[in-house]
C-alpha positions in Angstrom: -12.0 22.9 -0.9 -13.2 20.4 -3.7 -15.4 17.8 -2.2 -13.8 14.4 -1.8 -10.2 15.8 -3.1 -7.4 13.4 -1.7 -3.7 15.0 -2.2 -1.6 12.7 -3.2 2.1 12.2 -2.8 3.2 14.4 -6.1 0.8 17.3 -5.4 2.2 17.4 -1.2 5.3 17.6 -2.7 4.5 21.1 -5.0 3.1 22.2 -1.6 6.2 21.9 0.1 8.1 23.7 -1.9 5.9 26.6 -2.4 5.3 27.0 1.4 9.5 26.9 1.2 8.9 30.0 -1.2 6.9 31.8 1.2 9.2 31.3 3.8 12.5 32.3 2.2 10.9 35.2 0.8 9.8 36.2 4.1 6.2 37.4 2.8 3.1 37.6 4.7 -0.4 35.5 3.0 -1.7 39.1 3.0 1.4 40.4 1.1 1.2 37.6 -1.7 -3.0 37.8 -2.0 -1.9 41.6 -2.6 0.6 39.9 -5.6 -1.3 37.3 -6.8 -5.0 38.6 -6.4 -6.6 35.7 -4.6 -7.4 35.0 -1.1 -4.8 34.3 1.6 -6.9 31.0 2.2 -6.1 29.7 -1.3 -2.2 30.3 -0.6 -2.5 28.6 2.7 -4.5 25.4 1.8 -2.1 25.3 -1.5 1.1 24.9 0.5 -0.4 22.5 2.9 -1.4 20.4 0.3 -5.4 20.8 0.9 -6.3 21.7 -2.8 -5.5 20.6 -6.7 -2.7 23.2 -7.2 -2.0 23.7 -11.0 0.8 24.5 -12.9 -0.2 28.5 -13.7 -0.6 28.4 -9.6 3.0 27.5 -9.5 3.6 30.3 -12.4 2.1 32.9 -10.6 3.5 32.3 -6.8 7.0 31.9 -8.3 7.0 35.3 -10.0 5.3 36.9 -6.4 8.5 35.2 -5.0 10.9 36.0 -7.2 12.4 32.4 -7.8 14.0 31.9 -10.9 13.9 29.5 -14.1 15.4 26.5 -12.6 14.0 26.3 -9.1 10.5 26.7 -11.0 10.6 24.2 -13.4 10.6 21.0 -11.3 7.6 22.5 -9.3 5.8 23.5 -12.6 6.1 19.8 -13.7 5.2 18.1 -10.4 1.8 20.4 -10.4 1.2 18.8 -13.9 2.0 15.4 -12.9 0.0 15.5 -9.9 -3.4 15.6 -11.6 -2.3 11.9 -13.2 0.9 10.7 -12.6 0.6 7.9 -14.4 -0.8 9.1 -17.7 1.9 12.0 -17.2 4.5 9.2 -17.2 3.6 7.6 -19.5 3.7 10.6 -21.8 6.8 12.2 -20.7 8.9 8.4 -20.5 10.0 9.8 -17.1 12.1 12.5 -18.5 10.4 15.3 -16.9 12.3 16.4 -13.8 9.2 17.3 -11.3 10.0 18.2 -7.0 10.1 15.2 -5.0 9.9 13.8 -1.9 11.8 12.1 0.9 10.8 9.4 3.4 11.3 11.8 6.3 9.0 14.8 4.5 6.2 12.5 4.4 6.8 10.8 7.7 6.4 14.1 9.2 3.0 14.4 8.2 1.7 11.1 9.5 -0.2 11.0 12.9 0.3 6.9 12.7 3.3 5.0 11.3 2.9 1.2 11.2 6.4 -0.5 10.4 6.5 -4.5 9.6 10.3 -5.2 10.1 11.1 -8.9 9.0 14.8 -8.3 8.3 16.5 -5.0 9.7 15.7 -3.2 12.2 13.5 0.6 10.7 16.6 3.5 10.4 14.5 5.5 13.3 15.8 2.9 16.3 19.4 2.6 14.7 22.3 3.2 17.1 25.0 4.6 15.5 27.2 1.5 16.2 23.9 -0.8 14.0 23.9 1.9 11.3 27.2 1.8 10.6 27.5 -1.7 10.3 24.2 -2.0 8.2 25.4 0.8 5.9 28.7 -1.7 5.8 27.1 -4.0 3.9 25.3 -2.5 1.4 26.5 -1.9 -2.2 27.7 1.8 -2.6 24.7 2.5 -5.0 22.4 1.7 -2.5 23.8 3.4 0.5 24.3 6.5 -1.5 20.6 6.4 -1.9 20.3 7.2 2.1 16.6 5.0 1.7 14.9 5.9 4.4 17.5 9.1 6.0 17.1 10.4 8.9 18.5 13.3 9.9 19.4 14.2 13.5 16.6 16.9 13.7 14.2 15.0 12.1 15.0 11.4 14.1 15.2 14.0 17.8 11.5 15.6 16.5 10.1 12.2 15.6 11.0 10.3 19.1 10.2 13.5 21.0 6.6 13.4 19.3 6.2 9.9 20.0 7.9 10.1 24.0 5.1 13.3 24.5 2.2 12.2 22.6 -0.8 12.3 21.3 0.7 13.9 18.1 2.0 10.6 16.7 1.7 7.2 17.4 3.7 4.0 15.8 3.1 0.3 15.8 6.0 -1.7 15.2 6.0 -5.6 14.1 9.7 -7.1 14.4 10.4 -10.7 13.1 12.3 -12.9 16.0 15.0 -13.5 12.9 15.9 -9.7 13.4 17.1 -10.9 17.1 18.9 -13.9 16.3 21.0 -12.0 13.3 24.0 -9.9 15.1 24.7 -7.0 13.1 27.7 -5.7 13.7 28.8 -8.3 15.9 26.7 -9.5 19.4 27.7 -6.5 21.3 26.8 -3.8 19.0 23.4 -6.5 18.3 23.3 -6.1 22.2 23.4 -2.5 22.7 20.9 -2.3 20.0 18.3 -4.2 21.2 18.7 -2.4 25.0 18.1 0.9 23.0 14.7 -0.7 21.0 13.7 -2.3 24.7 13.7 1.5 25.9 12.4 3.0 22.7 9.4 0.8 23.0 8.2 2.5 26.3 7.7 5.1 24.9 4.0 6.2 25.0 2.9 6.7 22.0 5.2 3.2 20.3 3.8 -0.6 20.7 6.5 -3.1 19.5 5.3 -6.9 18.8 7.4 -9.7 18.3 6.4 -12.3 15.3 7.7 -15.6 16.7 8.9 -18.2 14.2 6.0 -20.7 15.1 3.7 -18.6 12.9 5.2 -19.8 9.8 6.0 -17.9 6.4 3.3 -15.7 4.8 3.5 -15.4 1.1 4.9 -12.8 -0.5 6.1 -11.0 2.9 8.4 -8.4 3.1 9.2 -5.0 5.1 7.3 -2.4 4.7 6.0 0.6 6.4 2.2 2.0 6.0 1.5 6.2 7.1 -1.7 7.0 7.7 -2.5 11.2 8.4 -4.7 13.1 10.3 -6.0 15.4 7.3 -8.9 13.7 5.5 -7.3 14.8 2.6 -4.2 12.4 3.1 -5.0 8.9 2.4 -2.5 5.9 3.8 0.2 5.8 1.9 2.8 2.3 1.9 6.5 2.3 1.7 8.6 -0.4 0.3 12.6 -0.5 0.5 14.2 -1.7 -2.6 17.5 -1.8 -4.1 17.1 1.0 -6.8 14.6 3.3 -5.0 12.0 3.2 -2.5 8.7 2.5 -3.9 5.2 4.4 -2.5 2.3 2.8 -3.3 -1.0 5.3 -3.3 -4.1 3.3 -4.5 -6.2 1.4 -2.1 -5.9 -1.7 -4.7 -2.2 -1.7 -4.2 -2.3 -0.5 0.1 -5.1 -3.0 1.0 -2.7 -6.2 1.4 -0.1 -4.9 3.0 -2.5 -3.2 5.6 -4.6 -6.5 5.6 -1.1 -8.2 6.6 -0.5 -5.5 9.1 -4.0 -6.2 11.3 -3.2 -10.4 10.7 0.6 -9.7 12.2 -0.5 -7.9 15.2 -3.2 -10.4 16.1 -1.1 -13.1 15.9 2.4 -11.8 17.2 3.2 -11.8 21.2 1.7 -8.8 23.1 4.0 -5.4 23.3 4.0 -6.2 27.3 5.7 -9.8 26.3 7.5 -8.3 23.3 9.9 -5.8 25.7 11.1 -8.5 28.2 11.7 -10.5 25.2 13.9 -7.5 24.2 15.7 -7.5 26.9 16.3 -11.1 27.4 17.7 -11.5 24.0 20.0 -8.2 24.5 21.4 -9.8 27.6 22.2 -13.1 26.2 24.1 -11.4 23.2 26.0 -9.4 26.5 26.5 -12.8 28.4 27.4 -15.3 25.5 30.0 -12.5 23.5 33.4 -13.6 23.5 35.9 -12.1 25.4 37.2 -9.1 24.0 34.8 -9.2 21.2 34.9 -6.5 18.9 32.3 -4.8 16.7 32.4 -5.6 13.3 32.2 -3.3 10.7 
């Protein structure tokens, strides 16, 4: 293992899809080192990501596999643009078509998820009723996009992990104008915040409230910052946008938004206070909904 080699997003994503390979070929590590004449070690830290994988590593596991031309190619090219992305960017105008990766692929790694919510609620609390009215809303270019998608076995495995611990822990900031806006309308706002109340006694999950007294902090948004148990994974921050979402890898562009983080949590009300809060504000939404109030779309 190459000392002080950090995988980053690009080169995790080559390993997924060759330890996808493996398993749809149904091949044991002994059967490919007999193929591809290395050790089964170097196929095992390859597809989790541990080690630089290179493009004629991609050549040679895909023909040990058997997978054709067009499944290869994108992997080929993410192996290449994982040893700079930038530079390869910048040399390819961003034509290259290289694997990818989802929101939920790299979530799934993390050990520690800290989410700073200042204007929706993150998609992993959602009840249906809050999704659908948030999707509602949304241009069809953005909702088509599915930032941030959770499926139902990745959302079940995610809340299971955190209800069971120690596997995974996450930290979440809310800003009080996420209670005060009723999505959907106040019952659907209602039921929602019930659901968070419960989802934040969970064991391994810490929600803090933000209350409006501490001000406006420049430059704030949402945002969401992994962090992994391999020391080969550094943190990695995600930002929601309009067009795509946006990962930021160096620890020039991470440090604010983890510097923000620490300054949020010190200064919001304690998890303890945040739940009653919670709850209070759920069942005021309840009390104060007009008769035979609807949800809203």
């Amino acid at each position: 293992m190459p000392k002080g080699f950090k995988s980053n997003l690009q080169n995790r994503a080559v390993a997924r899809a060759l330890a996808l390979w493996r398993k749809e070929s149904g091949l044991s590590l002994a059967e490919v080192t007999d193929r591809v004449k290395w050790s089964s070690a170097k196929t095992s830290m390859m597809q989790n990501g541990l080690v630089p994988i290179t493009d004629a590593d991609v050549m040679a596991l895909a023909l040990a596999y058997g997978i054709d031309e067009l499944r290869r190619e994108p992997v080929f090219w993410g192996a290449q643009r994982a040893r700079d992305p930038r530079t390869f960017d910048a040399l390819t105008g961003g034509t290259a078509s290289c694997v990818g990766w989802t929101y939920s692929e790299v979530e799934a790694e993390a050990n520690y998820v800290r989410v700073v919510a200042l204007d929706v609620l993150p998609p992993l609390v959602w009840t249906p009723e809050y999704s659908e009215a948030v999707r509602g809303v949304q241009v069809e270019a953005v909702s088509e996009q599915g930032h941030r998608h959770y499926s139902d076995d990745h959302r079940a495995e995610m809340l299971h992990q955190l209800g069971h611990g120690p596997t995974l822990r996450m930290d979440l900031v809310l800003g009080q104008a996420v209670l005060r806006r009723p999505v959907g309308g106040a019952l659907v706002m209602a039921d929602q915040l019930f659901q968070l109340g419960s989802f934040a006694q969970l064991p391994g999950v810490r929600v803090f409230l933000a209350p409006d007294r501490l001000g406006a902090f420049a430059g704030m948004t949402s945002f969401t910052v992994l962090s992994f148990r391999e020391a080969q994974f550094d943190d990695v921050v995600y930002l929601d946008s309009l067009h795509r979402g946006t990962w930021l890898e160096s620890e020039t562009e991470r440090l604010p938004y983890v510097e923000s983080f620490e300054r949020l949590t010190s200064a919001a009300l304690p998890a303890a206070v945040t739940t009653g809060h919670l709850y209070r504000a759920a069942q005021h939404l309840k009390d104060t909904a007009p008769t035979g109030a609807t949800t809203v779309p």
